[in-house]
mmCIF file of the protein (N, C-alpha, C, O) and its ligand, coordinates in Angstrom:
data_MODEL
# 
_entry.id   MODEL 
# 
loop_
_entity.id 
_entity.type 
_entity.pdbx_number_of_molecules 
1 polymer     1 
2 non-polymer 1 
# 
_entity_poly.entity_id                      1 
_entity_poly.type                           'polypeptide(L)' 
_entity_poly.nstd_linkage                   no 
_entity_poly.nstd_monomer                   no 
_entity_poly.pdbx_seq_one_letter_code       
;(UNK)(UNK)(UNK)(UNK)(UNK)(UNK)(UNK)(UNK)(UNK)(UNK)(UNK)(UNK)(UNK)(UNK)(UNK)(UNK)
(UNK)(UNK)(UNK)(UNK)(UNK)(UNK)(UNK)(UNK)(UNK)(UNK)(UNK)(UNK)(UNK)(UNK)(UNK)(UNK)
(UNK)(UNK)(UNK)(UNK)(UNK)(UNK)(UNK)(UNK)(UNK)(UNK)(UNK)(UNK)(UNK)(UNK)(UNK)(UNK)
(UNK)(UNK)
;
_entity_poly.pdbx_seq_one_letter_code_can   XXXXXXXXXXXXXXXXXXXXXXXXXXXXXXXXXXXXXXXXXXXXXXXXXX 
_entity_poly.pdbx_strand_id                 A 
# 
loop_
_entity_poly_seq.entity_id 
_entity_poly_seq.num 
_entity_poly_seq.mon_id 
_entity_poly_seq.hetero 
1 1  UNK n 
1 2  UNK n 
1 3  UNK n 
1 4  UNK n 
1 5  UNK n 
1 6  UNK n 
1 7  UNK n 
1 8  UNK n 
1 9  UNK n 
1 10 UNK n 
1 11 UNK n 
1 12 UNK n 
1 13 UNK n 
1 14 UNK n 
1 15 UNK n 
1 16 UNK n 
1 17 UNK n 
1 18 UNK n 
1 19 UNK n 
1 20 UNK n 
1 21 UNK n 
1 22 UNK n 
1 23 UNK n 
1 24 UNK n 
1 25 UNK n 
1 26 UNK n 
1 27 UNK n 
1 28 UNK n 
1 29 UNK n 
1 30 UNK n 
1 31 UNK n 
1 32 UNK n 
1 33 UNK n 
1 34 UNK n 
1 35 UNK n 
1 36 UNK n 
1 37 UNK n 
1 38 UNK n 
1 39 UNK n 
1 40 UNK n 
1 41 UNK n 
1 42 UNK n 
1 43 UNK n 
1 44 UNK n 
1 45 UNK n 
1 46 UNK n 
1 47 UNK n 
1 48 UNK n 
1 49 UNK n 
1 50 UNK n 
# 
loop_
_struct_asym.id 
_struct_asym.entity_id 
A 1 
B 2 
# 
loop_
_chem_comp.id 
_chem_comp.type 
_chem_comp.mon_nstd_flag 
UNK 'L-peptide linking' . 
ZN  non-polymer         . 
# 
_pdbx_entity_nonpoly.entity_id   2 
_pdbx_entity_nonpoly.name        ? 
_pdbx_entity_nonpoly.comp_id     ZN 
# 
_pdbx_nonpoly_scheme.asym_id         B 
_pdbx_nonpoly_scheme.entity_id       2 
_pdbx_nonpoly_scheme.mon_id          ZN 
_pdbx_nonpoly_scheme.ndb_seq_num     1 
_pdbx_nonpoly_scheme.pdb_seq_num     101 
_pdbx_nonpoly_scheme.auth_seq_num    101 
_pdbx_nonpoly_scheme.pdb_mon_id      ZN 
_pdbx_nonpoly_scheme.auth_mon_id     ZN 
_pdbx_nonpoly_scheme.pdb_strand_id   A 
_pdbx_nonpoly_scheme.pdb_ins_code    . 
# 
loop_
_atom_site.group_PDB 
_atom_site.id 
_atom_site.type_symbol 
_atom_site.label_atom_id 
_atom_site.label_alt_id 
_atom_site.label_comp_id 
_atom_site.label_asym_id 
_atom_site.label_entity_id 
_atom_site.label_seq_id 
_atom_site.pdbx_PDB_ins_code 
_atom_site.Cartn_x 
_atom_site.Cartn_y 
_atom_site.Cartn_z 
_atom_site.occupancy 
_atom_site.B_iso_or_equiv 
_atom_site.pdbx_formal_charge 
_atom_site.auth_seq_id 
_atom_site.auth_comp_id 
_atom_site.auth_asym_id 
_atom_site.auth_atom_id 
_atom_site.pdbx_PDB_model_num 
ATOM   1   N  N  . UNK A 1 1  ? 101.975 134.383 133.379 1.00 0.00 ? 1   UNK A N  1 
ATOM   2   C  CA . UNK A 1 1  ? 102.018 135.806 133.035 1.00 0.00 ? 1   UNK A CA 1 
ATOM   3   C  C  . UNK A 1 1  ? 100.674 136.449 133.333 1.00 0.00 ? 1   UNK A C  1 
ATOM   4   O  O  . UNK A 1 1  ? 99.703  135.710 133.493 1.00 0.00 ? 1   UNK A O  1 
ATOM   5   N  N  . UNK A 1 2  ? 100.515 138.030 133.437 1.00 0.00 ? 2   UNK A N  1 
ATOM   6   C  CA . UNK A 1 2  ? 99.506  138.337 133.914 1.00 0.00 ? 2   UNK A CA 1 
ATOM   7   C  C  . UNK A 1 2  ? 99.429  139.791 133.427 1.00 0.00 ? 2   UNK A C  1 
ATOM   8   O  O  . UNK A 1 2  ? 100.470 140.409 133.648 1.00 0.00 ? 2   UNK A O  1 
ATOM   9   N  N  . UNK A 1 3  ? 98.719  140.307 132.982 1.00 0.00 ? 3   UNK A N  1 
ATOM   10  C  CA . UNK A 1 3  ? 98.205  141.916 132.306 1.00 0.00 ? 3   UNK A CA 1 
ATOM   11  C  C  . UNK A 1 3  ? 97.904  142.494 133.579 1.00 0.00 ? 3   UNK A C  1 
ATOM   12  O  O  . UNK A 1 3  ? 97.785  141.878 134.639 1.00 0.00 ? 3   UNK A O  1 
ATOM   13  N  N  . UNK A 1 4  ? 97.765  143.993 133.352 1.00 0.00 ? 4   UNK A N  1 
ATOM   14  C  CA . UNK A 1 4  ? 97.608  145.359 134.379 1.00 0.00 ? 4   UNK A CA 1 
ATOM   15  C  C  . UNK A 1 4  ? 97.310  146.045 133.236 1.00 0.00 ? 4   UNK A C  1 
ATOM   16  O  O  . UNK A 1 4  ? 97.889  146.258 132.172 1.00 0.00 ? 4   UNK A O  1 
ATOM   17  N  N  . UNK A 1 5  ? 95.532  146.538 134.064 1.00 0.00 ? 5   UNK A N  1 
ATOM   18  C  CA . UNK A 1 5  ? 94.668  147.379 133.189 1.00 0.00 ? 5   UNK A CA 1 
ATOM   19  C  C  . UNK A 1 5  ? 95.360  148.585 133.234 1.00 0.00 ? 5   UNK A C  1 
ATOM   20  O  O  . UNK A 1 5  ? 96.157  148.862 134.131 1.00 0.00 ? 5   UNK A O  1 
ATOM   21  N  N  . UNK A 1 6  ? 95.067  149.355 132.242 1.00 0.00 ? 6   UNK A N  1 
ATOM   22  C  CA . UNK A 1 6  ? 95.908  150.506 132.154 1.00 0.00 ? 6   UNK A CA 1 
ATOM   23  C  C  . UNK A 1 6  ? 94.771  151.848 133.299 1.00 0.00 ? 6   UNK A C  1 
ATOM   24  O  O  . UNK A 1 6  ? 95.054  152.828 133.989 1.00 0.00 ? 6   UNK A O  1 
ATOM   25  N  N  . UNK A 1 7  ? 93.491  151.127 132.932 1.00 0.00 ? 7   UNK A N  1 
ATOM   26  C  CA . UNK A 1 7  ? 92.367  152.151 133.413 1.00 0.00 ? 7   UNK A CA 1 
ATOM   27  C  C  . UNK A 1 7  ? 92.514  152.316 134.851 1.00 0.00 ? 7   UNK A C  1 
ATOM   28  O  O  . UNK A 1 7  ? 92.716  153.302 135.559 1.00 0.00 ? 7   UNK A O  1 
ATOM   29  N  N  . UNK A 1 8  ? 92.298  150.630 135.168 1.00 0.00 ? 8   UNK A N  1 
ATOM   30  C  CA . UNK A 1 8  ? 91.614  150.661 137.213 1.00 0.00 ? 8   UNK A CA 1 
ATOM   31  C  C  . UNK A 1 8  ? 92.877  149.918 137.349 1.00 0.00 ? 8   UNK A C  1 
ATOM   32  O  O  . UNK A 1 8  ? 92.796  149.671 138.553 1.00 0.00 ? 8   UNK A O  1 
ATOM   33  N  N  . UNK A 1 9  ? 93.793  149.478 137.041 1.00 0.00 ? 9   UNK A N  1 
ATOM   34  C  CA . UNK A 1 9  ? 95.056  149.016 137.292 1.00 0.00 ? 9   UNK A CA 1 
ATOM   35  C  C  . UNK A 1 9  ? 95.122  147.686 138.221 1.00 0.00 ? 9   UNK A C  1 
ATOM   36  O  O  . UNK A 1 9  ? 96.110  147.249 138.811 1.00 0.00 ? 9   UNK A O  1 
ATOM   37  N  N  . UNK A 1 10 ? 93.956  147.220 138.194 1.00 0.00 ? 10  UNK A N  1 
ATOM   38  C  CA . UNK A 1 10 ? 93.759  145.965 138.516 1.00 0.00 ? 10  UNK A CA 1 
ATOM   39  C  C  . UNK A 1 10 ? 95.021  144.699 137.454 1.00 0.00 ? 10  UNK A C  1 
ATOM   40  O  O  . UNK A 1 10 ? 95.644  145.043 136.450 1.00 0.00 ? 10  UNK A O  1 
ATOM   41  N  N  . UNK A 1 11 ? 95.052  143.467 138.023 1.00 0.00 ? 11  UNK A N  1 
ATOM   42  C  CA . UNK A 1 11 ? 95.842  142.718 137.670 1.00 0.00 ? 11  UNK A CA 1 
ATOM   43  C  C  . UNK A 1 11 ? 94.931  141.846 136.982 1.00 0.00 ? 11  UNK A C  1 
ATOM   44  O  O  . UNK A 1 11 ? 93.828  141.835 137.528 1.00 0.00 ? 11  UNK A O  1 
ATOM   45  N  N  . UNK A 1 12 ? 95.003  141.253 136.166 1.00 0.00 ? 12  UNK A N  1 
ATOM   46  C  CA . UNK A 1 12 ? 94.154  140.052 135.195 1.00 0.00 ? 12  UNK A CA 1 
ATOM   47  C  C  . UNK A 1 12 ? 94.950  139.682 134.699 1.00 0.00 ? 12  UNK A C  1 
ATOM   48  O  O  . UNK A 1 12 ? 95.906  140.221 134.141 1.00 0.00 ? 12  UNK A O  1 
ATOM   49  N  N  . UNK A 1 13 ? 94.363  137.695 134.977 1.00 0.00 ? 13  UNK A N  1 
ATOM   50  C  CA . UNK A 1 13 ? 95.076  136.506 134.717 1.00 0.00 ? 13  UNK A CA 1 
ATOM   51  C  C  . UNK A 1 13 ? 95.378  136.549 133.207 1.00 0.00 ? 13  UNK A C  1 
ATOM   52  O  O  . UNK A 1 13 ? 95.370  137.706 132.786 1.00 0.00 ? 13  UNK A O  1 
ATOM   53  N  N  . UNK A 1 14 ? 95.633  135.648 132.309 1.00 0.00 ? 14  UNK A N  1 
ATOM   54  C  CA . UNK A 1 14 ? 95.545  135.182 131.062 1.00 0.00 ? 14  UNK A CA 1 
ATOM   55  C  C  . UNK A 1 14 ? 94.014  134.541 131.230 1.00 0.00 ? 14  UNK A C  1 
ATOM   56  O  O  . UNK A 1 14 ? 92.948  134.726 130.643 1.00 0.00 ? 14  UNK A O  1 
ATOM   57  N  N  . UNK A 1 15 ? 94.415  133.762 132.241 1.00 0.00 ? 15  UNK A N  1 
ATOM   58  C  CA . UNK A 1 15 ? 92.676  132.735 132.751 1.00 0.00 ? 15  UNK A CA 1 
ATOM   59  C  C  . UNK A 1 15 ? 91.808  133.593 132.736 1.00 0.00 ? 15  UNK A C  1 
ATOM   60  O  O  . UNK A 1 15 ? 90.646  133.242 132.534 1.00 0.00 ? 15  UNK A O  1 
ATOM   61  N  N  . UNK A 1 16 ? 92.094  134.808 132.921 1.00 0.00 ? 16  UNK A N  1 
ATOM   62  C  CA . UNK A 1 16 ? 90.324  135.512 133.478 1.00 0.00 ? 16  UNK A CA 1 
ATOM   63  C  C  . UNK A 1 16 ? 89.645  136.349 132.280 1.00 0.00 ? 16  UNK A C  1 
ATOM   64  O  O  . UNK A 1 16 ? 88.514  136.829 132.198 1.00 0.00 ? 16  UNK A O  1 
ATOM   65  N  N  . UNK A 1 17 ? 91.272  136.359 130.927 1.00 0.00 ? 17  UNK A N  1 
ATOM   66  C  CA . UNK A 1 17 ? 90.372  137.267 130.214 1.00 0.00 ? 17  UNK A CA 1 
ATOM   67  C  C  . UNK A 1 17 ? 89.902  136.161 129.370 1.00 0.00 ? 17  UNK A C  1 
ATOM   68  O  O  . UNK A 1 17 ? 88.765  136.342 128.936 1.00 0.00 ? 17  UNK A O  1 
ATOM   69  N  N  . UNK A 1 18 ? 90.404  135.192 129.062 1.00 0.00 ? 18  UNK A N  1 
ATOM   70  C  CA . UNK A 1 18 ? 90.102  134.248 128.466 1.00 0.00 ? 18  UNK A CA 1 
ATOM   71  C  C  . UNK A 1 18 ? 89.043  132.920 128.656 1.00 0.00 ? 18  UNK A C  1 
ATOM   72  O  O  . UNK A 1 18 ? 88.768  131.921 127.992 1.00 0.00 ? 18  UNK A O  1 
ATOM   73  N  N  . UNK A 1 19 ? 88.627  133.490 129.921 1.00 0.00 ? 19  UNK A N  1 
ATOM   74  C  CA . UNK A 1 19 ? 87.071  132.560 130.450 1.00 0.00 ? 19  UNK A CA 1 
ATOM   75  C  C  . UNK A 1 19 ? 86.219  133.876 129.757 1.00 0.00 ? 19  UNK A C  1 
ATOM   76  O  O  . UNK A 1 19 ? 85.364  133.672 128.895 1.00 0.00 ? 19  UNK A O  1 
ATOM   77  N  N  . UNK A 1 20 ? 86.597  135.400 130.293 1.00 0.00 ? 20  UNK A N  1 
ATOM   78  C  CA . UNK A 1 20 ? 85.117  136.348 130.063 1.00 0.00 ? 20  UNK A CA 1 
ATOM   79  C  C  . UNK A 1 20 ? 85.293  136.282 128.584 1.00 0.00 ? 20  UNK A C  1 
ATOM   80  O  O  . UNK A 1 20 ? 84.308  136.863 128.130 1.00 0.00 ? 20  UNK A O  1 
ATOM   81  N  N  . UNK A 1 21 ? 85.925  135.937 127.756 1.00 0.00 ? 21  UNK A N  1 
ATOM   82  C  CA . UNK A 1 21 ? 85.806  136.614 126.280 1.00 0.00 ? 21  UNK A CA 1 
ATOM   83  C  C  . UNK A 1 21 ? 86.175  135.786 125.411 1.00 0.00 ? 21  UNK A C  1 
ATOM   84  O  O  . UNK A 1 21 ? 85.803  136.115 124.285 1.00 0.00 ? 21  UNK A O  1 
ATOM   85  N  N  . UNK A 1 22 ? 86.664  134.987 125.448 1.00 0.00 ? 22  UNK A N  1 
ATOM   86  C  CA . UNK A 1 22 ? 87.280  133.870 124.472 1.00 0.00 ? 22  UNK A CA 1 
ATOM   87  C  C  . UNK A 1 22 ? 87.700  134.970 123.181 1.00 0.00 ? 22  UNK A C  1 
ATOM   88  O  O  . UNK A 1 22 ? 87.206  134.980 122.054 1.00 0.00 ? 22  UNK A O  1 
ATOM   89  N  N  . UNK A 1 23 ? 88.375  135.545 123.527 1.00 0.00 ? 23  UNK A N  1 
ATOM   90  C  CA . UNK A 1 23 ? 89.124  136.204 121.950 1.00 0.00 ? 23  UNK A CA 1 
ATOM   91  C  C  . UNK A 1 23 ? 90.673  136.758 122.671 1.00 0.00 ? 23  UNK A C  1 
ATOM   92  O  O  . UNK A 1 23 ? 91.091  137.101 123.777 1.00 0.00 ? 23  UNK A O  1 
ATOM   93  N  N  . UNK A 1 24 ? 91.213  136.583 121.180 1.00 0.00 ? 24  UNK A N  1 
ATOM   94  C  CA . UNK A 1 24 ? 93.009  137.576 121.437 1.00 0.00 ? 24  UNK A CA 1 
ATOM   95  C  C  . UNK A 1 24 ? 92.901  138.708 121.532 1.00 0.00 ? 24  UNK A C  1 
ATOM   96  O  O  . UNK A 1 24 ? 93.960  139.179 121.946 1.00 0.00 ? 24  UNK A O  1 
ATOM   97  N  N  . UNK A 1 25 ? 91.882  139.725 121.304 1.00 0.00 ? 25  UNK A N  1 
ATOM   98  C  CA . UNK A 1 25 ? 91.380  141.049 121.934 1.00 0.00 ? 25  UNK A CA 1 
ATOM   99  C  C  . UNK A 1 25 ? 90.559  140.844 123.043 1.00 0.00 ? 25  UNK A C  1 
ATOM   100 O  O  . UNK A 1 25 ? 89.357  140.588 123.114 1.00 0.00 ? 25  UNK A O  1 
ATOM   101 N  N  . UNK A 1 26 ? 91.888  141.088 124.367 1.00 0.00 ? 26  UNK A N  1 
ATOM   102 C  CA . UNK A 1 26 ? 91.343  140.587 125.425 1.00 0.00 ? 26  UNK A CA 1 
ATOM   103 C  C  . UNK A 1 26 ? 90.764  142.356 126.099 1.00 0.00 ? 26  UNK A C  1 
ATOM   104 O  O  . UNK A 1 26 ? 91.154  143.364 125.510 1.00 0.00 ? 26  UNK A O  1 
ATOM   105 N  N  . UNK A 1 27 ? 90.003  142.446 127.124 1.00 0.00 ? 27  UNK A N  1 
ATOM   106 C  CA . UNK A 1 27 ? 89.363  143.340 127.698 1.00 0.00 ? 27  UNK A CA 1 
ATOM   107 C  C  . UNK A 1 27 ? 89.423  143.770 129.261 1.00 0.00 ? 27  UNK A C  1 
ATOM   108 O  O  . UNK A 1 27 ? 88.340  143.266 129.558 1.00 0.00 ? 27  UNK A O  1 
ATOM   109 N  N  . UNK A 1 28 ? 89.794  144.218 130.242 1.00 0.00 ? 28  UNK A N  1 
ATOM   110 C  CA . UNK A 1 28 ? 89.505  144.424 131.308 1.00 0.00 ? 28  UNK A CA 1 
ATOM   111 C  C  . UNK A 1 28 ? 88.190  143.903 131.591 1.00 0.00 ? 28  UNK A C  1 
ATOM   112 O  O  . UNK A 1 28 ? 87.139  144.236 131.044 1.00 0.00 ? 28  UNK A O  1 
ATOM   113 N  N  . UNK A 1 29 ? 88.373  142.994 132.564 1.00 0.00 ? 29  UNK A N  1 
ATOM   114 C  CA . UNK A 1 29 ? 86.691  141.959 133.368 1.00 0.00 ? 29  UNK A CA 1 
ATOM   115 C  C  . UNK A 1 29 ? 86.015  143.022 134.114 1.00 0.00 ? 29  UNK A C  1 
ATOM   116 O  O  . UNK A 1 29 ? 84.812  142.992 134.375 1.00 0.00 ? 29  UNK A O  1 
ATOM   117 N  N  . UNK A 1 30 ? 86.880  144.039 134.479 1.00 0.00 ? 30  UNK A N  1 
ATOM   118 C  CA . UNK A 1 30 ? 86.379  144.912 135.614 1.00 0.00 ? 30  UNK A CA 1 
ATOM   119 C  C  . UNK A 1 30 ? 85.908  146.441 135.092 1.00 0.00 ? 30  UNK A C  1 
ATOM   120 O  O  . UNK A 1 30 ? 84.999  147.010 135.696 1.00 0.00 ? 30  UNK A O  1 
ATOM   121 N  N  . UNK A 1 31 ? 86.543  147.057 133.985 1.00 0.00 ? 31  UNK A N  1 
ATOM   122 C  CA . UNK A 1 31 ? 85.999  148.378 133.619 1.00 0.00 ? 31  UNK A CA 1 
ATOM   123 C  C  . UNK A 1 31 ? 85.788  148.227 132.632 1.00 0.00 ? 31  UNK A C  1 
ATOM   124 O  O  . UNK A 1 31 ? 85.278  149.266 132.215 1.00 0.00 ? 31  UNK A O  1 
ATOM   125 N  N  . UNK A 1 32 ? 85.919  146.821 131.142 1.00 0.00 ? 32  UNK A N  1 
ATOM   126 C  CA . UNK A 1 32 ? 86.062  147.017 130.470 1.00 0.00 ? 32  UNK A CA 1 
ATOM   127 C  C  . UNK A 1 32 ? 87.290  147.719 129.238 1.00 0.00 ? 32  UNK A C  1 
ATOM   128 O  O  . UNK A 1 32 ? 87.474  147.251 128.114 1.00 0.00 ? 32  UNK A O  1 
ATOM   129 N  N  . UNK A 1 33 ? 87.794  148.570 129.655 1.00 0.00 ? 33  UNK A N  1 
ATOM   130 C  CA . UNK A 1 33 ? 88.677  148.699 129.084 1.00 0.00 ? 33  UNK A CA 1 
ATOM   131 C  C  . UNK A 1 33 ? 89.520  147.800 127.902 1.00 0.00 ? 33  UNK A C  1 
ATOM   132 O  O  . UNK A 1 33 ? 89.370  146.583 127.793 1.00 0.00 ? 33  UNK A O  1 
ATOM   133 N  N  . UNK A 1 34 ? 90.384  148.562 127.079 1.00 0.00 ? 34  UNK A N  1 
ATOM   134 C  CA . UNK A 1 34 ? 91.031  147.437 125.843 1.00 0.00 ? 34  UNK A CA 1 
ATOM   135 C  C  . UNK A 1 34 ? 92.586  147.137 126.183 1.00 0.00 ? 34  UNK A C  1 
ATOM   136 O  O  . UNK A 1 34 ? 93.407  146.226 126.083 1.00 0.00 ? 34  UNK A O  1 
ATOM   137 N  N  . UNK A 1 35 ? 92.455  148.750 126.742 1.00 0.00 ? 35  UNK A N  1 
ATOM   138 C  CA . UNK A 1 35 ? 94.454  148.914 127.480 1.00 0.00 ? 35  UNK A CA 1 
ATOM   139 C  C  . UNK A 1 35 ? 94.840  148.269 128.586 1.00 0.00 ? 35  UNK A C  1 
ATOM   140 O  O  . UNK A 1 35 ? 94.586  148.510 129.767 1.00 0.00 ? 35  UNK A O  1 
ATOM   141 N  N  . UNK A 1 36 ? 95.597  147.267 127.995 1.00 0.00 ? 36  UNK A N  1 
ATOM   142 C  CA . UNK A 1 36 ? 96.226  145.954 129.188 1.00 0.00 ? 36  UNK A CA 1 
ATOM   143 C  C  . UNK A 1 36 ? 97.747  146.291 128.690 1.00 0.00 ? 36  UNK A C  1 
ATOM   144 O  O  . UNK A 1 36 ? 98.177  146.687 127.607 1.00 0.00 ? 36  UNK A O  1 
ATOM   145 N  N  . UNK A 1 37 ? 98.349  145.986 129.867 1.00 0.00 ? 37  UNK A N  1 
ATOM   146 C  CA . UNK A 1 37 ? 99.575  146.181 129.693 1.00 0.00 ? 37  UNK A CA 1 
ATOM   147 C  C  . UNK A 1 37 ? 100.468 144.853 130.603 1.00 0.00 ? 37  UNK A C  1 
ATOM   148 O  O  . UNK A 1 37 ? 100.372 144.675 131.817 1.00 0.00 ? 37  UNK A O  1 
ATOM   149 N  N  . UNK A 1 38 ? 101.283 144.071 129.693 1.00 0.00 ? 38  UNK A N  1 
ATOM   150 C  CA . UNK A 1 38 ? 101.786 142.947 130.510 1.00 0.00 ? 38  UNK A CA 1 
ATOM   151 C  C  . UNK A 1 38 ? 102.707 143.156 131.425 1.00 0.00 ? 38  UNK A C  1 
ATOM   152 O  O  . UNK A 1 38 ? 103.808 143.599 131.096 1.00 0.00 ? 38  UNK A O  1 
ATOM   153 N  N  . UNK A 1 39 ? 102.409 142.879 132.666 1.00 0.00 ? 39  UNK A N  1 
ATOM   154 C  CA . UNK A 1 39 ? 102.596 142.372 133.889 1.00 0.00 ? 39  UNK A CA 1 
ATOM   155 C  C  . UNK A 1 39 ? 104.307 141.841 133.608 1.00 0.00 ? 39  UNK A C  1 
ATOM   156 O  O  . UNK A 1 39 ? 104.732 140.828 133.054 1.00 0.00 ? 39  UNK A O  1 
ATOM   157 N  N  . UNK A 1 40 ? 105.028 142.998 134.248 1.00 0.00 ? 40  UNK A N  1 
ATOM   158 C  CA . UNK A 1 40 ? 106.230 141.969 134.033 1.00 0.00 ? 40  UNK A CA 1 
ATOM   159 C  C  . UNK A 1 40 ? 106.536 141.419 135.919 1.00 0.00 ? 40  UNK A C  1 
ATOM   160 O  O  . UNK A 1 40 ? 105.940 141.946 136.859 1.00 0.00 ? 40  UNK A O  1 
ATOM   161 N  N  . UNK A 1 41 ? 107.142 140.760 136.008 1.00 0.00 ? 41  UNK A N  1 
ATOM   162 C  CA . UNK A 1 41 ? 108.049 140.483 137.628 1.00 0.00 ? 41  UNK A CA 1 
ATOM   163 C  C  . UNK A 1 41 ? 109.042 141.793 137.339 1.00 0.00 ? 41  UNK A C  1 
ATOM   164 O  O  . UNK A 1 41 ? 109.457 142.233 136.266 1.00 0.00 ? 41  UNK A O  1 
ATOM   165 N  N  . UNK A 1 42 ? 109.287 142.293 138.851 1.00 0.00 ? 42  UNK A N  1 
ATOM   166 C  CA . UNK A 1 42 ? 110.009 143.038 139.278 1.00 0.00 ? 42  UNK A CA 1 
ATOM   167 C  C  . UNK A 1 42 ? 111.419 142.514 138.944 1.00 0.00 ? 42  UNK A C  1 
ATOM   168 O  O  . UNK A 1 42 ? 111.678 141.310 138.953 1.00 0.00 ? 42  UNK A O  1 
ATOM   169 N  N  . UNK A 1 43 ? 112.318 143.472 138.649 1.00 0.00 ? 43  UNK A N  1 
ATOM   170 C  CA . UNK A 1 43 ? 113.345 143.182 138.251 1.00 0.00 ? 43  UNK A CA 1 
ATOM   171 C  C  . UNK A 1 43 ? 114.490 143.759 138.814 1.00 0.00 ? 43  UNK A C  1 
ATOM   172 O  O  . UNK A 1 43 ? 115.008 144.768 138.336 1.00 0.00 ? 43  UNK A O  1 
ATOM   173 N  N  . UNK A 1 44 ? 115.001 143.056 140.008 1.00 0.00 ? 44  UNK A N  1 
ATOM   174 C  CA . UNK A 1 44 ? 116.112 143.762 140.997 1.00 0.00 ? 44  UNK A CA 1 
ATOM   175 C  C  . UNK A 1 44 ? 117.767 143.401 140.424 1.00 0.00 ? 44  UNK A C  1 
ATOM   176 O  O  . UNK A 1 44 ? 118.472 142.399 140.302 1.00 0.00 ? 44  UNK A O  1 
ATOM   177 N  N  . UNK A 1 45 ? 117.883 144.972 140.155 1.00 0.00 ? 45  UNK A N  1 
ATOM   178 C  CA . UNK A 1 45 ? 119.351 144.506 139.433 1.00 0.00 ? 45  UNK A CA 1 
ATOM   179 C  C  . UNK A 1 45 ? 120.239 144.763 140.784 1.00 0.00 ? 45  UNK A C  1 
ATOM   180 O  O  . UNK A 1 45 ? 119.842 145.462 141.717 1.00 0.00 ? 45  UNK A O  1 
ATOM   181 N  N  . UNK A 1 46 ? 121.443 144.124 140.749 1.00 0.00 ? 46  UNK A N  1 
ATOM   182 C  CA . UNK A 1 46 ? 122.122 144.304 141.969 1.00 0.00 ? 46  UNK A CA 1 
ATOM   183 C  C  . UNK A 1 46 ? 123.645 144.638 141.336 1.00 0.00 ? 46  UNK A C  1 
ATOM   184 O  O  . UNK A 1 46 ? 124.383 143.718 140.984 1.00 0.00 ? 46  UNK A O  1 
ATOM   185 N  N  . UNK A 1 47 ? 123.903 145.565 141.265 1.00 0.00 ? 47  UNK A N  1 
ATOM   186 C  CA . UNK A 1 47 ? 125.052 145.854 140.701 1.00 0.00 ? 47  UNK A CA 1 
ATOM   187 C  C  . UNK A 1 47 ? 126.538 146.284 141.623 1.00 0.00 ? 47  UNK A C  1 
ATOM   188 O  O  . UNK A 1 47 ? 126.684 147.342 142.237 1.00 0.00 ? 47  UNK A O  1 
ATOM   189 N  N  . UNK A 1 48 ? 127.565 145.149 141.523 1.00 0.00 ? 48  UNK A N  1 
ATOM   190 C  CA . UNK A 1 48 ? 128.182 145.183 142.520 1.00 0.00 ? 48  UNK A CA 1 
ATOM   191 C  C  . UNK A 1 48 ? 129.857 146.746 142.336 1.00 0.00 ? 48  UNK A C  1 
ATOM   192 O  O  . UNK A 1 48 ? 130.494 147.043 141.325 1.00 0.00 ? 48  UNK A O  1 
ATOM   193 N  N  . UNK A 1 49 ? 129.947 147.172 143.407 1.00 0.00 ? 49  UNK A N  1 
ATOM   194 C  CA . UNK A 1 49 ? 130.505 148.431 143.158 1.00 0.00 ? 49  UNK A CA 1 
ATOM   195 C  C  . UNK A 1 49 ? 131.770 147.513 144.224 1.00 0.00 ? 49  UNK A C  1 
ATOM   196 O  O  . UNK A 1 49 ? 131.922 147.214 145.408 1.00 0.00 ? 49  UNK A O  1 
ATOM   197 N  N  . UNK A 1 50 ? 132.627 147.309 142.626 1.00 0.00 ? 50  UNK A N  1 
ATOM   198 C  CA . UNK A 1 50 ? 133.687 146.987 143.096 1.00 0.00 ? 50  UNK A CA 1 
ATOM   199 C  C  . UNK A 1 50 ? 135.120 147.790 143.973 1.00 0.00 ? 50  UNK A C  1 
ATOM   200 O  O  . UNK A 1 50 ? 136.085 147.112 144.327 1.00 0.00 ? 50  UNK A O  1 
HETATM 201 ZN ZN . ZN  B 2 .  ? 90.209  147.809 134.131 1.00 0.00 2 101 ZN  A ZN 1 
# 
């Protein structure tokens, strides 16, 4: 799984906030920021039109 800063919208690992900070209030590595927002996978619905 992987967070998207809300600020610079960069992508950050679990790994990367958790090497810079060792805490569950994790931070943007890159602006700082607090607003992370989890990273989902794209989700292609295919809905068949019978
Ligand atoms: Zn950021």
């Amino acid at each position: 799984m992987s967070y998207i800063c809300a600020k610079c919208k960069r992508t950050l690992t679990i790994e990367q906030l958790q090497a810079s900070f060792m805490s569950p209030r994790a931070r943007c590595v890159y602006c700082q920021s607090k607003i992370l927002f989890k990273a989902r996978p794209p989700v292609v619905r295919r809905v068949k039109a019978v």
